[in-house]
Jmol script that loads the backbone (N, CA, C; Angstrom):
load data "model"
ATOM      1  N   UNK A   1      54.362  13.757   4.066  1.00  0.00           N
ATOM      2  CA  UNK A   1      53.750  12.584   4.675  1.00  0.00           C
ATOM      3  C   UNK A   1      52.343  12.910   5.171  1.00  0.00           C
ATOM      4  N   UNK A   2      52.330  13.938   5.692  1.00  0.00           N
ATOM      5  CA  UNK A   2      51.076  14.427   6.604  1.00  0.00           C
ATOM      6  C   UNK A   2      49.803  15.190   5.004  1.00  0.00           C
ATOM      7  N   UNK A   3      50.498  15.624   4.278  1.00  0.00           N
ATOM      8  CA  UNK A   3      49.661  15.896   3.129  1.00  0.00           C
ATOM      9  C   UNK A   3      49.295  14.497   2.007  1.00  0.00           C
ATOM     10  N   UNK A   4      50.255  13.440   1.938  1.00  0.00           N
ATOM     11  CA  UNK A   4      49.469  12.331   1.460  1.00  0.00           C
ATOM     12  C   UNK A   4      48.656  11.594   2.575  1.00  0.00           C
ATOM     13  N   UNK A   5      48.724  11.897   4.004  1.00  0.00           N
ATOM     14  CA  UNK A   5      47.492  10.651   4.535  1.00  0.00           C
ATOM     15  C   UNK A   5      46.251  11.689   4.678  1.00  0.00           C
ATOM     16  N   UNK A   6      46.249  13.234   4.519  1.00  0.00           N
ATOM     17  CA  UNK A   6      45.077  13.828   4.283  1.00  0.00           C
ATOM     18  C   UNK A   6      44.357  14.164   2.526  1.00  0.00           C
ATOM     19  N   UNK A   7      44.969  13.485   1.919  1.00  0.00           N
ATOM     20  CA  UNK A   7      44.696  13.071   0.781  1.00  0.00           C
ATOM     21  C   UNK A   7      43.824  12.530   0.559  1.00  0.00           C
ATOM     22  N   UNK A   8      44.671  10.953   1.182  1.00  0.00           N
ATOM     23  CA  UNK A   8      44.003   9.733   0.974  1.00  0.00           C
ATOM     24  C   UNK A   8      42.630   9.923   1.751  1.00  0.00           C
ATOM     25  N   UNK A   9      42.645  10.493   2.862  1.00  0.00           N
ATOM     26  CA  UNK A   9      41.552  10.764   3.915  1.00  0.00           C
ATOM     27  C   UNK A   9      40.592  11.087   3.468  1.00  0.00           C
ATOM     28  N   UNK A  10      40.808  12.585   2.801  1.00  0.00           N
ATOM     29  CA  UNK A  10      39.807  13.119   1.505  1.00  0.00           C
ATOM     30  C   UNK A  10      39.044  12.274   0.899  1.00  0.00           C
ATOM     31  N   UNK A  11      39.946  11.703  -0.238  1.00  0.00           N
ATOM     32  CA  UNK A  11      39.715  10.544  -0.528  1.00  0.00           C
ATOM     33  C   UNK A  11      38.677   9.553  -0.225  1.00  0.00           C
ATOM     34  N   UNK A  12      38.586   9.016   0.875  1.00  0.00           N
ATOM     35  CA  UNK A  12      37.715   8.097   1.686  1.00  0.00           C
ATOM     36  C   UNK A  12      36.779   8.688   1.706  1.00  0.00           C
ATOM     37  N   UNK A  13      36.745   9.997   2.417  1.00  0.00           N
ATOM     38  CA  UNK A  13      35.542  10.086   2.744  1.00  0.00           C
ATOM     39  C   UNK A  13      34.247  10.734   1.464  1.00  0.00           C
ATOM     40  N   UNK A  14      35.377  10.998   0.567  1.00  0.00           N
ATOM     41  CA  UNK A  14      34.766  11.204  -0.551  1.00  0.00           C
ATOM     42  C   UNK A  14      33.610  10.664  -0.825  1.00  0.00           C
ATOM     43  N   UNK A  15      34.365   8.656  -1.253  1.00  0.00           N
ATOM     44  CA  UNK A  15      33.286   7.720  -1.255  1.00  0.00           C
ATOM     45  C   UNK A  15      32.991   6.989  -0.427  1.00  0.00           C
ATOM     46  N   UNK A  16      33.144   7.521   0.647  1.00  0.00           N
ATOM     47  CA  UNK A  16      31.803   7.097   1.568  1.00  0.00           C
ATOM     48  C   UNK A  16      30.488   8.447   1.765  1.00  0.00           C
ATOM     49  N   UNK A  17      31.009   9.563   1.421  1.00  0.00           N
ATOM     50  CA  UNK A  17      29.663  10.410   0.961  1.00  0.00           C
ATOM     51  C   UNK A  17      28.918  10.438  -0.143  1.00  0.00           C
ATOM     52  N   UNK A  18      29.438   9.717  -1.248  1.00  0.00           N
ATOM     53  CA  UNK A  18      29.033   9.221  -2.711  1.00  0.00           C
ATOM     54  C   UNK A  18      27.950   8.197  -2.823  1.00  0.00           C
ATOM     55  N   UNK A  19      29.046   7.065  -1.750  1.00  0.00           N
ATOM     56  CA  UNK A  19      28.289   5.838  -1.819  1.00  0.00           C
ATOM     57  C   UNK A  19      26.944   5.486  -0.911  1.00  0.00           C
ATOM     58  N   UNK A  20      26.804   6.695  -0.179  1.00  0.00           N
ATOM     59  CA  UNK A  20      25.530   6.857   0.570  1.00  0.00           C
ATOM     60  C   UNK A  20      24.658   7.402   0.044  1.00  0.00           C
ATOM     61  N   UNK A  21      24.894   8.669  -0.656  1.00  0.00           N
ATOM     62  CA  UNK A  21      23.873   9.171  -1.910  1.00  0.00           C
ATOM     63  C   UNK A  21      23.156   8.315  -2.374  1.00  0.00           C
ATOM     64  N   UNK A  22      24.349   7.189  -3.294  1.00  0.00           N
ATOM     65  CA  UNK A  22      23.618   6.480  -3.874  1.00  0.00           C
ATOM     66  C   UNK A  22      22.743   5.652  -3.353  1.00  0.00           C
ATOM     67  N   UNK A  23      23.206   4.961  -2.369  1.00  0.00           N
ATOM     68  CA  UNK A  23      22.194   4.009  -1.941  1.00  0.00           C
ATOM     69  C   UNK A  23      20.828   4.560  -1.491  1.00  0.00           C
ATOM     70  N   UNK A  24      21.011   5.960  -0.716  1.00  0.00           N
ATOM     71  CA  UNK A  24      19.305   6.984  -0.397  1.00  0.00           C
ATOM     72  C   UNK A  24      18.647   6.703  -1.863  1.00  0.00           C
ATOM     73  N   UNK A  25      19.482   7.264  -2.635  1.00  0.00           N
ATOM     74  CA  UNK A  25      18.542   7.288  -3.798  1.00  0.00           C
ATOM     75  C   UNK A  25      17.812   5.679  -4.466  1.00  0.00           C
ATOM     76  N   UNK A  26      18.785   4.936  -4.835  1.00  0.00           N
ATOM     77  CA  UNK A  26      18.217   3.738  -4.940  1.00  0.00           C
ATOM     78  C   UNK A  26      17.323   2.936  -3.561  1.00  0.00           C
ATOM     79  N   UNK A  27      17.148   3.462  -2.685  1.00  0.00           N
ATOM     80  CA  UNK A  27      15.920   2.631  -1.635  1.00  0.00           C
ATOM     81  C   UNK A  27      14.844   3.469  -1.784  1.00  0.00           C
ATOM     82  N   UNK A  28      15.133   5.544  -2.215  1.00  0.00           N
ATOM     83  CA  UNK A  28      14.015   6.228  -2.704  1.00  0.00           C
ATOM     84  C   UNK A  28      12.959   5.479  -4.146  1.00  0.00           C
ATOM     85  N   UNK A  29      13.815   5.025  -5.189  1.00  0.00           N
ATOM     86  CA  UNK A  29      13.795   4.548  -5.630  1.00  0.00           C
ATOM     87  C   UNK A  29      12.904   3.332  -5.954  1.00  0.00           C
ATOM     88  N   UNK A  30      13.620   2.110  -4.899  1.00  0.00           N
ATOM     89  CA  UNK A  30      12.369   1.278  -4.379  1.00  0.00           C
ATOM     90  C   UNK A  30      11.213   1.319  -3.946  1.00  0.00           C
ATOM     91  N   UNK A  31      10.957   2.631  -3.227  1.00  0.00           N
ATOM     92  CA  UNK A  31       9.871   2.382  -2.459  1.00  0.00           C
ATOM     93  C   UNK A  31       9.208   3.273  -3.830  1.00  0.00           C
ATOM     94  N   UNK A  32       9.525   4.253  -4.426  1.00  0.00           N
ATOM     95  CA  UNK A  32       8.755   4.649  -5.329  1.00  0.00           C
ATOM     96  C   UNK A  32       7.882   3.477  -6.162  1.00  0.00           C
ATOM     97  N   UNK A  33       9.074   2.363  -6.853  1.00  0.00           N
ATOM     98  CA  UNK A  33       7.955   1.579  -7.308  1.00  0.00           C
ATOM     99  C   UNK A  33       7.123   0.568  -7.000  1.00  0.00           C
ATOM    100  N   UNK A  34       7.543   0.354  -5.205  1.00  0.00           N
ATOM    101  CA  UNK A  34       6.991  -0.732  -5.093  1.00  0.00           C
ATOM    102  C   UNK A  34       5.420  -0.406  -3.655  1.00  0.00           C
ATOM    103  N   UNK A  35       5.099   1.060  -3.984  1.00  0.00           N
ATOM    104  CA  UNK A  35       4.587   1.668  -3.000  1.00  0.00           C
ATOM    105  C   UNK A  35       3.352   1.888  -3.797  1.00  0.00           C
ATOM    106  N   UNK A  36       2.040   1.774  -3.132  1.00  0.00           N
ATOM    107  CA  UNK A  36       0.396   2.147  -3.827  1.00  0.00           C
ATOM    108  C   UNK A  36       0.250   0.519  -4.545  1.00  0.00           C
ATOM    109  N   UNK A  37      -1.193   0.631  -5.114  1.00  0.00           N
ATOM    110  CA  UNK A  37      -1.779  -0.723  -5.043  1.00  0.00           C
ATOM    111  C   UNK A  37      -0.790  -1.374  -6.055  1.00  0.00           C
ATOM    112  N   UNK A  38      -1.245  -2.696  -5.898  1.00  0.00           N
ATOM    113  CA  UNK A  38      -0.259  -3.352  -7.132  1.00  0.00           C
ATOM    114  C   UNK A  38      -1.724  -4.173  -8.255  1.00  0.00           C
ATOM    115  N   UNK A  39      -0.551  -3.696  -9.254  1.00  0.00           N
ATOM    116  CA  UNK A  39      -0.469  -4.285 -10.409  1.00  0.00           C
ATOM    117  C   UNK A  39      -1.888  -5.242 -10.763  1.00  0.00           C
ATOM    118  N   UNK A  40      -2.918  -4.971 -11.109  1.00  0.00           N
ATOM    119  CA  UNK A  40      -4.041  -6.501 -11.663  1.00  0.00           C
ATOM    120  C   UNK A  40      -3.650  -7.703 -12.214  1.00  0.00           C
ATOM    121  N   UNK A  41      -3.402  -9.041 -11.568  1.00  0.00           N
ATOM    122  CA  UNK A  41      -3.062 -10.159 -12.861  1.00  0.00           C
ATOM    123  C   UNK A  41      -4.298 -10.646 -12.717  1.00  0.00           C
ATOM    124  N   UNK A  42      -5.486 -10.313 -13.989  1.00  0.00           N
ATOM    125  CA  UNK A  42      -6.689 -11.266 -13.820  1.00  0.00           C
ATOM    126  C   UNK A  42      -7.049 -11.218 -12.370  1.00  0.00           C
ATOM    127  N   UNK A  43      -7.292 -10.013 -12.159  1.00  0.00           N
ATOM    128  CA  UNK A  43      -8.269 -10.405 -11.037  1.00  0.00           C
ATOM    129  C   UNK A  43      -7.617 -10.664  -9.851  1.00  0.00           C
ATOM    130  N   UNK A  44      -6.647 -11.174  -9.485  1.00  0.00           N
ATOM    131  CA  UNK A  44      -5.805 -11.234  -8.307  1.00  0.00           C
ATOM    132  C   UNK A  44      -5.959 -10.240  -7.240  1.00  0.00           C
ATOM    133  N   UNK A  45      -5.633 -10.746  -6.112  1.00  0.00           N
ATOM    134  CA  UNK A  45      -5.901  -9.973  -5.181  1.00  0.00           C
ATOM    135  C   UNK A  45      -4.659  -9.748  -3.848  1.00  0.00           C
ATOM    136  N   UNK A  46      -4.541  -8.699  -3.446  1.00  0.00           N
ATOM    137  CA  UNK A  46      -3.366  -9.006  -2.346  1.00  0.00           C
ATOM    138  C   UNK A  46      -3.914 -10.126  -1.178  1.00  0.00           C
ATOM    139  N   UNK A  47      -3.101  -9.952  -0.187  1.00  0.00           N
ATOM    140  CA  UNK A  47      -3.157 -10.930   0.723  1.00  0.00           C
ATOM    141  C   UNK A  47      -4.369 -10.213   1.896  1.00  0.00           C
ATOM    142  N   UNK A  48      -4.083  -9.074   2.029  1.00  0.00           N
ATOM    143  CA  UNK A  48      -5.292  -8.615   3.044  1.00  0.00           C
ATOM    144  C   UNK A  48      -6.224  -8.224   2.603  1.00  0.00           C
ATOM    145  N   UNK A  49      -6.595  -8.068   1.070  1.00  0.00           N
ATOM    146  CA  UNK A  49      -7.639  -7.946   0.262  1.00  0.00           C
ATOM    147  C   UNK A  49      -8.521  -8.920   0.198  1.00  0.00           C
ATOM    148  N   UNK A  50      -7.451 -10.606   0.228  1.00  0.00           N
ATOM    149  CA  UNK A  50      -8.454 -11.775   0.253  1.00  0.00           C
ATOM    150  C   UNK A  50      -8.671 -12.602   1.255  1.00  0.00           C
ATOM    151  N   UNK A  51      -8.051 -11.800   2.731  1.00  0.00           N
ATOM    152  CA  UNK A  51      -8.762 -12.345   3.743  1.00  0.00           C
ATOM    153  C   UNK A  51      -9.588 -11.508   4.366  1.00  0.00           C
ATOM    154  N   UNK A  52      -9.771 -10.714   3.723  1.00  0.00           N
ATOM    155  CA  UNK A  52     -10.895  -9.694   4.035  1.00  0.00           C
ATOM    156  C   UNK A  52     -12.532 -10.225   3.302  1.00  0.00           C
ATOM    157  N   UNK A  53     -12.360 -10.812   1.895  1.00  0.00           N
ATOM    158  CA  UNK A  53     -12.725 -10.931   1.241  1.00  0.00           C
ATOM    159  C   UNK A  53     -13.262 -12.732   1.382  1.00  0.00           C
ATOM    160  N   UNK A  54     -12.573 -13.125   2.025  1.00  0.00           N
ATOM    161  CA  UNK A  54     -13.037 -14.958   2.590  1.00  0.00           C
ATOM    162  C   UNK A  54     -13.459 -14.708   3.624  1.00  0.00           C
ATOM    163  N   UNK A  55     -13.098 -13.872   5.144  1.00  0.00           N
ATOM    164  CA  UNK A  55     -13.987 -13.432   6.265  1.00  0.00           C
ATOM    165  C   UNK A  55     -15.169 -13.542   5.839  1.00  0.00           C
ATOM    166  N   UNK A  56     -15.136 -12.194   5.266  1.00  0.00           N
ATOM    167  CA  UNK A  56     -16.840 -12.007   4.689  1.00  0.00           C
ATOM    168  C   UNK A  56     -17.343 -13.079   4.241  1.00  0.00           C
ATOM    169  N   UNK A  57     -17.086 -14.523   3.561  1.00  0.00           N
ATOM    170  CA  UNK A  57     -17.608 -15.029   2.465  1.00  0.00           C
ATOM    171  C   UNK A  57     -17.973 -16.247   3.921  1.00  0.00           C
ATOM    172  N   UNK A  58     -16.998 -16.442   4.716  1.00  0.00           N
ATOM    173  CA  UNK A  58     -16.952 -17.446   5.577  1.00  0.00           C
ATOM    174  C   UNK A  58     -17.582 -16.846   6.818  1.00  0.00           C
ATOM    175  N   UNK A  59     -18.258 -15.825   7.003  1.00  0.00           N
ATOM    176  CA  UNK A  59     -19.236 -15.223   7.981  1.00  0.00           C
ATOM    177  C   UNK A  59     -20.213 -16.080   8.468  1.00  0.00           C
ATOM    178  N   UNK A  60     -20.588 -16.486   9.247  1.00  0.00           N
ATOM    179  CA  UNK A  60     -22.004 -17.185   9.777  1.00  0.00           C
ATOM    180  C   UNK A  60     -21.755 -18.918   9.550  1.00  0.00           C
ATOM    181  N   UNK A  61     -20.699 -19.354   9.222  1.00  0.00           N
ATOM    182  CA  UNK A  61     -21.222 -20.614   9.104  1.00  0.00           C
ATOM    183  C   UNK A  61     -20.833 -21.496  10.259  1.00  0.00           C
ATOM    184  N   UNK A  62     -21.193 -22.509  10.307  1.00  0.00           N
ATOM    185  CA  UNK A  62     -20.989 -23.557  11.582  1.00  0.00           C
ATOM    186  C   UNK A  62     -19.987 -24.345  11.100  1.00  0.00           C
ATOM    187  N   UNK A  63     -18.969 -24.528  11.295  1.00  0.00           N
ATOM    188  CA  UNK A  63     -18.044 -25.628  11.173  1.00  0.00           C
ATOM    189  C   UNK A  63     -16.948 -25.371  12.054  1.00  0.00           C
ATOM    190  N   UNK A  64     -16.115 -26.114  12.353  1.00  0.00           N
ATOM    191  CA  UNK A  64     -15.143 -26.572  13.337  1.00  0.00           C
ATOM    192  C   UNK A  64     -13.842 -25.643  12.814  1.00  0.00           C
ATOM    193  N   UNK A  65     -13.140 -25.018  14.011  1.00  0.00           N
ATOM    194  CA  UNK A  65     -12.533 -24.069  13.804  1.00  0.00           C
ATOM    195  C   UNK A  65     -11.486 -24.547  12.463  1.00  0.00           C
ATOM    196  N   UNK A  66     -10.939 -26.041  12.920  1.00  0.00           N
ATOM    197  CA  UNK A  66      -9.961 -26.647  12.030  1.00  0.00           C
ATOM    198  C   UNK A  66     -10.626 -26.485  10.774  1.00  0.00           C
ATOM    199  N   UNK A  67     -11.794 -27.158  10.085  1.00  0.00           N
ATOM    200  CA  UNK A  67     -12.240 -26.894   9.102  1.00  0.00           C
ATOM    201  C   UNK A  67     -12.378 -25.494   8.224  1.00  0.00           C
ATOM    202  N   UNK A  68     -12.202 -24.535   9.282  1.00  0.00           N
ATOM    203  CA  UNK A  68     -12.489 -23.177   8.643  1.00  0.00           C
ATOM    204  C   UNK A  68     -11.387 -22.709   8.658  1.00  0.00           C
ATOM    205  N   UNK A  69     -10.148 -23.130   9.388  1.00  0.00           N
ATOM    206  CA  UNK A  69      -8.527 -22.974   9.101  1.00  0.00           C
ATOM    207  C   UNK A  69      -8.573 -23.056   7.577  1.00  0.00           C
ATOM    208  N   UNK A  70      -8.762 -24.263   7.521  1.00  0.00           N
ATOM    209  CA  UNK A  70      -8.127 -25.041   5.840  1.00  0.00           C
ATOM    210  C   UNK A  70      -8.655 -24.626   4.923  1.00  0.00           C
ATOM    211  N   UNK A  71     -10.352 -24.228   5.161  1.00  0.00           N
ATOM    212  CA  UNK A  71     -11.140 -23.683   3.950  1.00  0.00           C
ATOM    213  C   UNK A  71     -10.708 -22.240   3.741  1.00  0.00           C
ATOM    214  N   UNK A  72      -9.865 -21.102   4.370  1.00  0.00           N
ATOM    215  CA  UNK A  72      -9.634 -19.687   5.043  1.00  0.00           C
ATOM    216  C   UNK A  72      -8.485 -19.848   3.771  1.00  0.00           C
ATOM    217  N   UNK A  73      -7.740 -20.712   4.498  1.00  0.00           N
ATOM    218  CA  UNK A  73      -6.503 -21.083   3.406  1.00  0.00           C
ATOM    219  C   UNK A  73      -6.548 -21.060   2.220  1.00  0.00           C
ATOM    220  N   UNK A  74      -7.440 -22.368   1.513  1.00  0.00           N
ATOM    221  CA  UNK A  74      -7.634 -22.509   0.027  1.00  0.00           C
ATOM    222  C   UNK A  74      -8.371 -20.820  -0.505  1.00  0.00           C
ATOM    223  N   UNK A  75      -8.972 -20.457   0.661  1.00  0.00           N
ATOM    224  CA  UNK A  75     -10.038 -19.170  -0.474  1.00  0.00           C
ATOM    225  C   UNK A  75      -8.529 -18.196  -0.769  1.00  0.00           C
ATOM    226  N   UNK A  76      -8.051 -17.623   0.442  1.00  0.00           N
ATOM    227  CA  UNK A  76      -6.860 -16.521  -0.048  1.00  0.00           C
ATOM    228  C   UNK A  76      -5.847 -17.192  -0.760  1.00  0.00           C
ATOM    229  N   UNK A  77      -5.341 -18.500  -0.935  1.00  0.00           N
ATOM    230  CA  UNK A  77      -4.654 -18.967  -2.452  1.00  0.00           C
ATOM    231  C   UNK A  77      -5.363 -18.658  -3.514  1.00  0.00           C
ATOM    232  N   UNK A  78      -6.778 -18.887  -3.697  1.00  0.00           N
ATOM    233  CA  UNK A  78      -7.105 -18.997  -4.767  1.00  0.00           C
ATOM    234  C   UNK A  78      -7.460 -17.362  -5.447  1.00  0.00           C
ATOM    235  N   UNK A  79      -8.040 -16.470  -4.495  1.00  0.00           N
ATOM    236  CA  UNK A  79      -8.227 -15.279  -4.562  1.00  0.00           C
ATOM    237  C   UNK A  79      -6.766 -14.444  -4.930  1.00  0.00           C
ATOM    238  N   UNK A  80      -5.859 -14.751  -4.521  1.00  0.00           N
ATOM    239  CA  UNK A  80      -4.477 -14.415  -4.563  1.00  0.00           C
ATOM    240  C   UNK A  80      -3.804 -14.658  -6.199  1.00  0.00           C
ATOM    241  N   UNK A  81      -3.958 -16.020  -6.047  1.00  0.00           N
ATOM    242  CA  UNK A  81      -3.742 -15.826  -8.039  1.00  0.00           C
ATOM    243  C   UNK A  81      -5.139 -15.552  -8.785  1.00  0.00           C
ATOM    244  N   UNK A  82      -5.786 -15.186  -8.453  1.00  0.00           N
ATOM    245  CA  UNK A  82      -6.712 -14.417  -9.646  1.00  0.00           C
ATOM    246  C   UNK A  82      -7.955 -15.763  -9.961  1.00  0.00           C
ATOM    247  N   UNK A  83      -8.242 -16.714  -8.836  1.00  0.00           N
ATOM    248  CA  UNK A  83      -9.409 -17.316  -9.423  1.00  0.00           C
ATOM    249  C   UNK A  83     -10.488 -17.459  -8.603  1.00  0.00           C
TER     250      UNK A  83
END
end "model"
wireframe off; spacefill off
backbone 0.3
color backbone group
């Protein structure tokens, strides 16, 4: 009795030391490919690339904060897919 519930015990903990491997490895994994710049589509740009990139463009001008909300907006959409 006492040698089948240290079996089964074995057992368990088997795969639960298996199934942790795996998962280290598959989140190593992830970050491998989803880590350093990404990918060019035409020109596209990340997200802090193109509000870095509309700051600058929207530097010095006079308009009303709301107005420069909305215009801030359209530039990093458009910079974002590549136009």
């Amino acid at each position: 009795m006492i040698k089948t519930f240290s079996t089964i015990a074995m057992a368990g903990l088997m795969a639960v030391a298996l199934s942790g491997a795996s998962q280290a490895q598959e989140k190593t994994l992830r970050k491998i490919t989803t880590s350093g710049p990404p990918a060019s589509v035409q020109g596209a740009m990340t997200q802090a690339q193109a509000n870095k990139a509309c700051r600058a463009e929207m530097r010095g001008t006079r308009e009303s904060k709301k107005s420069l909300r909305i215009k801030m907006r359209q530039c990093v959409n458009q910079k974002m897919t590549g136009n």
